[in-house]
N, C-alpha and C positions, 0 to 999 in steps of 0.2 A: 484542471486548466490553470489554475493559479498557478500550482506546484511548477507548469513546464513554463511559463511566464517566468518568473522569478528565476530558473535556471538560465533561461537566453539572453537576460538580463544580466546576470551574476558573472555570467561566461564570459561579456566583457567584449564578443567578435561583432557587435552588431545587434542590435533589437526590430524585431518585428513593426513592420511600420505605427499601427497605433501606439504601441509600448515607446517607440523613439517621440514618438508626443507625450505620453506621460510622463517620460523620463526629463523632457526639455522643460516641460512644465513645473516640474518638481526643482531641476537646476533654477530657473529662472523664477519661482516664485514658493519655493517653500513647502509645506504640507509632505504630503507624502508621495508615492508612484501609487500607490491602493486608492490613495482617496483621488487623487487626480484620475482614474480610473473610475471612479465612481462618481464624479463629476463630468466626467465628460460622456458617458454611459446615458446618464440622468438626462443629458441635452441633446443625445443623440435617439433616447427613445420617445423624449417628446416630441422631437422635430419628426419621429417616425410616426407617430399617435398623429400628429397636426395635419400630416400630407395622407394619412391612411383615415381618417375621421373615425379611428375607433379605438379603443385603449388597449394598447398591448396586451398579451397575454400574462399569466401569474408570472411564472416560468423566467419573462425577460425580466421582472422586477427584483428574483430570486438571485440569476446571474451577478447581473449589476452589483447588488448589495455583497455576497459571498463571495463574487472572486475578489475584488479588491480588498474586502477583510481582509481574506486568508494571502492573499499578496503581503499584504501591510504582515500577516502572521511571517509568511514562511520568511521575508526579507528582515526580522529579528533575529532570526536564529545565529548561535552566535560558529556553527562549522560552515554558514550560508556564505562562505568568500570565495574570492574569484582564481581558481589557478595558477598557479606559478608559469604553469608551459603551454605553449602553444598545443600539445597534444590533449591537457589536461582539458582546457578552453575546447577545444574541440567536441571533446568529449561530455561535457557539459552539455553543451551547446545542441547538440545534436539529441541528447538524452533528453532536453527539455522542448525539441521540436515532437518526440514520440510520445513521452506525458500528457503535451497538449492536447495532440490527435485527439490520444484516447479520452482524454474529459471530455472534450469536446463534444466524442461519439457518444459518450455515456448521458451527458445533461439533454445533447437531444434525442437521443434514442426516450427520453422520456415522454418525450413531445405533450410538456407541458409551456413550450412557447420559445424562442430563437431569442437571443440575447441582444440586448441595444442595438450594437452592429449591424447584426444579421439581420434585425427588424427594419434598420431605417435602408439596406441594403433590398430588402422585398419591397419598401415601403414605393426608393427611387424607380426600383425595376416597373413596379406597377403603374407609377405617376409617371413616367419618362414614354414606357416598351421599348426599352434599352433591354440589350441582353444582361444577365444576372452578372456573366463575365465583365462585362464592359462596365457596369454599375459598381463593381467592386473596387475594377483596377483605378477609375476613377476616385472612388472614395480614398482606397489606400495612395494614390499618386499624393494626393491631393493633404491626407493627415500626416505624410512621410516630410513632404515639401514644409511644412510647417512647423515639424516636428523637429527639423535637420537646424533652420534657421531658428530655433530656439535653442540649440546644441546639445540637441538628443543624440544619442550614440548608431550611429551610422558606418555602416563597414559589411564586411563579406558577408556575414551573417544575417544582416537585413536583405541583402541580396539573393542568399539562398532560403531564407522563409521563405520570399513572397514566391519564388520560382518553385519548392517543395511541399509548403505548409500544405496544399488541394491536394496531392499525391497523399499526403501521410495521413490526411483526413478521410480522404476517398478509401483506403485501405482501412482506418481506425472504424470508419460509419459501420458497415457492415457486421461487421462482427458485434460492436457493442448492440448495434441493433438485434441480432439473433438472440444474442444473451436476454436481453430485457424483454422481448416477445417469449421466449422457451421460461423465465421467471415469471414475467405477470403472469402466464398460462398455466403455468403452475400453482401459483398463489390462488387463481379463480378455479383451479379444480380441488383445489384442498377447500377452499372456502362452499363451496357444493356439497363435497363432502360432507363435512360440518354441519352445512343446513339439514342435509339428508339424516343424519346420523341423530341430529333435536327433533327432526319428527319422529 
């Protein structure tokens, strides 16, 4: 997840609406895009804990802290710059909306807990009976407006996340889910095994 963050970022056409709040955050007041990412994580899965009266799962605590590391990692690296061409930007860009997916699919196909977002996104769905759709568009209107007016990067790009990101996800969930079902199942019949083979 980090890795496709960092590319839609890098690519320079527009960032995903939470990222154009990290990103303004970071213009406007220093630190980093990772830690602002991990501060604003931090406040968004409290406010999800506060309105759901129960503490998030391991899983969103894990998100939070790792992806903005490995943000703060991968935006070091020194081939990590932005295209010369509109084609190259494209291409980026696009490449870092399909990495996403997939992390995405992968950390919850573990289903050891939904990340800040996602928690304070079940949190509103649950406290409101707002549809999950409606809860979302809301939150992302809502961090993009915020994000924009602190001179986060706004353009085509943020336009086709928020229109694309559900599609490439809907497509990524799936699959990373089969894999991680066909592997645990795996892992617990070898571990049977095992047991069987000590008696």
């Amino acid at each position: 997840m980090a890795l496709g963050i960092t590319l839609t970022i890098v690519a320079d056409v527009g960032a995903a609406p939470w990222d154009v709040l990290h990103v303004g955050l970071y213009y406007q007041f220093g630190l980093t895009i990772g830690t602002w990412n991990i501060i604003i994580g931090f406040i968004v899965l409290g406010s999800a804990g506060i309105m759901m009266k129960e503490w998030p799962r391991f899983g969103a605590y894990l998100n939070m802290i790792f992806v903005g590391a490995f943000i703060d990692m991968y935006m070091s690296l020194p081939f990590m710059v932005e295209p010369a061409t509109w084609y190259g930007k494209s291409v980026m860009f696009l490449a870092g909306m399909v990495v996403y997916a997939y992390g995405m699919g992968i950390y919850l196909s573990a289903k050891l807990g939904a990340g800040p977002r996602d928690s304070f996104m079940l949190a509103l769905t649950a406290r409101t009976k707002w549809k999950v759709s409606n809860a979302r568009r809301l939150m992302e209107i809502g961090v993009l407006v915020i994000g924009w007016l602190l001179g986060g990067p706004v353009f085509i790009g943020t336009v086709i996340f928020s229109l694309a990101a559900g599609t490439f996800i809907g497509i990524a969930l799936p699959q990373c889910q089969a894999l991680a079902n066909k592997w645990l199942k795996d892992k617990d019949t070898n571990a049977e095994i095992e047991r069987g083979a000590s008696i």
